[in-house]
PyMOL CGO cylinders between C-alpha atoms (Angstrom):
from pymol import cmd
from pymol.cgo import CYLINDER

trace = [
    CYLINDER, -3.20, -8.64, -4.86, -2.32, -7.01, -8.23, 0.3, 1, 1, 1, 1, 1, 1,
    CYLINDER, -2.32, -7.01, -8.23, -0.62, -3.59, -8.84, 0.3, 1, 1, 1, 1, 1, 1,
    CYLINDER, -0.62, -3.59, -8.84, -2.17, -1.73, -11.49, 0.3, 1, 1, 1, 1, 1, 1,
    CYLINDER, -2.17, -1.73, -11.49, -2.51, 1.79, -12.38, 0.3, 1, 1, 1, 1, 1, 1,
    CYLINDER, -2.51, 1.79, -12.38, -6.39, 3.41, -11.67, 0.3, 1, 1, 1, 1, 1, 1,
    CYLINDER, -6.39, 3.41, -11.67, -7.25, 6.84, -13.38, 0.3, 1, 1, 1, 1, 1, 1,
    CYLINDER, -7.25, 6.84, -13.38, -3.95, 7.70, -13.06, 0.3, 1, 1, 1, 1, 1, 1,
    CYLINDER, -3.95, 7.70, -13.06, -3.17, 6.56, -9.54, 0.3, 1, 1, 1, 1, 1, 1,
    CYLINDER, -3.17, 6.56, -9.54, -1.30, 3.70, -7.98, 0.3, 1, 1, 1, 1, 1, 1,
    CYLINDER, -1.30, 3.70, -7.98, -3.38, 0.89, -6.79, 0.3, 1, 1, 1, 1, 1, 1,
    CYLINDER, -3.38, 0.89, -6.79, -3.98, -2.49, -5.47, 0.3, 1, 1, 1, 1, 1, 1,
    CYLINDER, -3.98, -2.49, -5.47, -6.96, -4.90, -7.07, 0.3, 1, 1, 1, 1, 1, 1,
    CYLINDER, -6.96, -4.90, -7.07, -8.05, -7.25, -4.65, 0.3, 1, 1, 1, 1, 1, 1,
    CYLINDER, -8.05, -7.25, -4.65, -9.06, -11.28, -5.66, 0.3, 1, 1, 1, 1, 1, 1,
    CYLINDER, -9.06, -11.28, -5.66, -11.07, -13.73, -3.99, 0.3, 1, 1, 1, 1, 1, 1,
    CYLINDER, -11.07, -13.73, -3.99, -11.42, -16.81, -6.44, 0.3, 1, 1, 1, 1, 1, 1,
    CYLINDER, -11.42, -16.81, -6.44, -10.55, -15.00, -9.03, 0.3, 1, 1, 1, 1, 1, 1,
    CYLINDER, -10.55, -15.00, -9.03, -12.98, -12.58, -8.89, 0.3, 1, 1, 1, 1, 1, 1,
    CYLINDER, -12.98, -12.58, -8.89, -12.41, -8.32, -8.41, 0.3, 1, 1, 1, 1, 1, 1,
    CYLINDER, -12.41, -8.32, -8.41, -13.75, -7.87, -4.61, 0.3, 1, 1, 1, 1, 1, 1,
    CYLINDER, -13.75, -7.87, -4.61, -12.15, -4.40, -4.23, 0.3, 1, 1, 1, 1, 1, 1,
    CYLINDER, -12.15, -4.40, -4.23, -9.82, -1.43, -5.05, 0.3, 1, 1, 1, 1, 1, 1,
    CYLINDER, -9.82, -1.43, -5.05, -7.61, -0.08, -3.24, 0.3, 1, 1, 1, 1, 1, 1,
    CYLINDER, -7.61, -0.08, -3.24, -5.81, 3.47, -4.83, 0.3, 1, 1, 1, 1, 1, 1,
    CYLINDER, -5.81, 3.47, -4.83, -3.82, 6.03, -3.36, 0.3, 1, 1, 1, 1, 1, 1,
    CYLINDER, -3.82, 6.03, -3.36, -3.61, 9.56, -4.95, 0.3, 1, 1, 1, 1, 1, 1,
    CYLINDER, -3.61, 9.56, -4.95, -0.33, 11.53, -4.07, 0.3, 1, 1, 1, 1, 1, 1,
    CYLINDER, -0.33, 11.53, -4.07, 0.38, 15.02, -4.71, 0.3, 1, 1, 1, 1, 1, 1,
    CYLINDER, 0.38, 15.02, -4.71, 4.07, 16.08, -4.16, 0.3, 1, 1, 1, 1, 1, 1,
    CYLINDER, 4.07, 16.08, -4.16, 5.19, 13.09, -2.76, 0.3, 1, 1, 1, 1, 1, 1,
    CYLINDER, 5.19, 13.09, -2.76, 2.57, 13.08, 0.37, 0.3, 1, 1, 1, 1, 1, 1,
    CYLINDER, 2.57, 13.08, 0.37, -1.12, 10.79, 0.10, 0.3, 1, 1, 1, 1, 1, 1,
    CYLINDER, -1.12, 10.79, 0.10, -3.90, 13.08, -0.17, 0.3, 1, 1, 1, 1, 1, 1,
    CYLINDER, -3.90, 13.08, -0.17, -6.49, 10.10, -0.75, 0.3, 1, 1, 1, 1, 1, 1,
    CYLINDER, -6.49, 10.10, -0.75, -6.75, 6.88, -0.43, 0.3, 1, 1, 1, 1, 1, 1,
    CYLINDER, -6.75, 6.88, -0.43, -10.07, 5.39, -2.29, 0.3, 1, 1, 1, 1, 1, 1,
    CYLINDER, -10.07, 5.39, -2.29, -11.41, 2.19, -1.35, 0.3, 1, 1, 1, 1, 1, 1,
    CYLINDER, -11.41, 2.19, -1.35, -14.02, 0.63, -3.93, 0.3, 1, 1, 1, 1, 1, 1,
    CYLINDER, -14.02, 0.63, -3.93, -16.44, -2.41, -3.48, 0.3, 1, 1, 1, 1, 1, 1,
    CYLINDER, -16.44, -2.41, -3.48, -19.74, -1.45, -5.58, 0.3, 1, 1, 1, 1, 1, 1,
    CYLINDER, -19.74, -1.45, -5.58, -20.03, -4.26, -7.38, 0.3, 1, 1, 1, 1, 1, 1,
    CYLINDER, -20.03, -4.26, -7.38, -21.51, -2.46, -10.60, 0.3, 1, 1, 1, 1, 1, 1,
    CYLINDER, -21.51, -2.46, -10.60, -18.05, -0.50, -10.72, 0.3, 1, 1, 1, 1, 1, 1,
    CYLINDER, -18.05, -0.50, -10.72, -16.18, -3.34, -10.51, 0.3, 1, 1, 1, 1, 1, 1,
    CYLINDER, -16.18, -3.34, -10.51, -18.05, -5.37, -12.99, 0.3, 1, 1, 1, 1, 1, 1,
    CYLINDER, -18.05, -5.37, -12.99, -16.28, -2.47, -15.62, 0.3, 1, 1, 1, 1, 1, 1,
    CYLINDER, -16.28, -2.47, -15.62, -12.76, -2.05, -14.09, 0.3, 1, 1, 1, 1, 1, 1,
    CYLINDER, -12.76, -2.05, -14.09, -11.49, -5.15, -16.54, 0.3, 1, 1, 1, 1, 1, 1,
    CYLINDER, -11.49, -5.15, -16.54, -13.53, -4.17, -19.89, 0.3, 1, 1, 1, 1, 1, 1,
    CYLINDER, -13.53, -4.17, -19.89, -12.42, -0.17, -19.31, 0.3, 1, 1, 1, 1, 1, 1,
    CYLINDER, -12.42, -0.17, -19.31, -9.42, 0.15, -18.17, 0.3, 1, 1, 1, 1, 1, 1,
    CYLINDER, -9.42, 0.15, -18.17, -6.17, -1.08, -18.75, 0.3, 1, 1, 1, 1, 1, 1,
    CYLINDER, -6.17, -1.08, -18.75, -4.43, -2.92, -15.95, 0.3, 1, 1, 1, 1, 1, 1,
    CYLINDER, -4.43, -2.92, -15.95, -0.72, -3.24, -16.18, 0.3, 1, 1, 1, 1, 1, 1,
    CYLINDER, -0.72, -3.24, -16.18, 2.05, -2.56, -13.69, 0.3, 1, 1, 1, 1, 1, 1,
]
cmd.load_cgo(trace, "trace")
C-alpha cells in the first residue's frame, strides 16, 4: 500500500503486481471521518496515475 493524497483527502492506493486494484480515502471534517470511499472501477483507475499527483 501507498499513501497518497486523493482530491484533497488522505488515502491508501492498493497494488497487486504492480498494478492500481483499488482506493481507499477517508474524508474528515473536524477531526472525525465523515466518509470513507472505496474505488475499484477500473476506468477510474486507469486515470488516477496520468491525473493526479501522488505524493505523501
Amino acid at each position: 500500500m501507498q499513501s497518497a493524497q486523493i482530491n484533497g483527502h488522505p488515502a491508501l492506493i492498493m497494488r497487486i503486481g504492480g498494478q492500481v486494484e483499488g482506493v481507499l480515502s477517508v474524508r474528515t471534517e473536524d477531526g472525525l471521518i465523515t466518509g470513507l470511499y472505496f474505488v475499484r472501477n477500473p476506468e477510474k483507475l486507469s486515470r488516477l496515475e496520468q491525473e493526479t499527483s501522488l505524493h505523501r
